[in-house]
C-alpha positions in Angstrom: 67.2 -13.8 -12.1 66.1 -10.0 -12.4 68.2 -7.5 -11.6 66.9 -4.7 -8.7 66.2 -2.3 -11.4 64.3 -4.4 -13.7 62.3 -5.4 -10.7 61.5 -2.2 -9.1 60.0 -1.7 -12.6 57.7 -4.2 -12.3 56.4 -3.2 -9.2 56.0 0.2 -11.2 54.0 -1.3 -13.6 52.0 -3.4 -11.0 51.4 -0.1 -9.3 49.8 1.2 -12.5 48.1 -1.7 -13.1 46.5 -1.6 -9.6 45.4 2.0 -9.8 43.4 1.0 -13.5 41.5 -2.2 -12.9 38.1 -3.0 -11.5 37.8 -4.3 -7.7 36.3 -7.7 -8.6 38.6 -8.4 -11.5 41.7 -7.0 -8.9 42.5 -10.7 -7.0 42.1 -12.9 -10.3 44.6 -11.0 -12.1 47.3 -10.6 -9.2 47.1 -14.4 -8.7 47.7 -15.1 -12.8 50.6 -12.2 -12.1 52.1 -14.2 -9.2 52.1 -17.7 -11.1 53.7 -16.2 -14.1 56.2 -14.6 -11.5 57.2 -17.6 -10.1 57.5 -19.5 -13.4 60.4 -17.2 -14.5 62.0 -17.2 -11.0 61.6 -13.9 -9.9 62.7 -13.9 -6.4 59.9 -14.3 -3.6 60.3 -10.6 -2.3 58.2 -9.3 -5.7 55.4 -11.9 -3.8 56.0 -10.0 -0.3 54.7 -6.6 -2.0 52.2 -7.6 -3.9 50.8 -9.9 -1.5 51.1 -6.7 0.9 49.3 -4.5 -2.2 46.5 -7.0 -2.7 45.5 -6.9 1.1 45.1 -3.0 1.1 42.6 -4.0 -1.9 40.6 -6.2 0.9 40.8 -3.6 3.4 43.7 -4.1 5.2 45.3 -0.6 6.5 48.6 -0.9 5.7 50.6 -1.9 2.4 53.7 -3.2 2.4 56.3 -0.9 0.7 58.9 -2.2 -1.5 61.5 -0.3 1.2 59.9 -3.1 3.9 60.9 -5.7 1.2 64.2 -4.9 1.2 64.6 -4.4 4.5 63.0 -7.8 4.8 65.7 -9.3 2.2 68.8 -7.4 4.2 68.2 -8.6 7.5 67.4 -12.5 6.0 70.4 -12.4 4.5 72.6 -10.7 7.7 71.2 -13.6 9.9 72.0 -16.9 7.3 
């Protein structure tokens, strides 16, 4: 498992990745990203934002922010 620094720079580089890469080549690459994500266990919160990220890229209006993330992760874990 990552630790919180390691994966806030991931999103760091996914955020410069984003701002580089042609629209129709965007959604292909995310979804390779994800898969490779998930077959090194990153934890499913790195999914939350950049499932949020790749909606903005479909013209959604708002992105989620890694702060919603771990806001999301602190309350799942106050209520279990």
């Amino acid at each position: 498992m990552l630790t919180l620094r390691l994966k806030l720079e991931f999103l760091l580089v996914i955020n410069h990745l984003r701002a580089h890469l042609f629209d129709k080549w965007r959604g292909v690459l995310i979804e390779l990203l994800l898969d490779r994500i998930k077959w090194r266990g990153v934890l499913i919160e790195l999914d939350i934002c950049l499932l949020g990220q790749l909606g903005v890229w479909f013209g959604h209006k708002e992105e989620i922010s890694l702060v919603d993330v771990l806001n999301m992760k602190l309350q799942n874990t106050g209520s279990s």
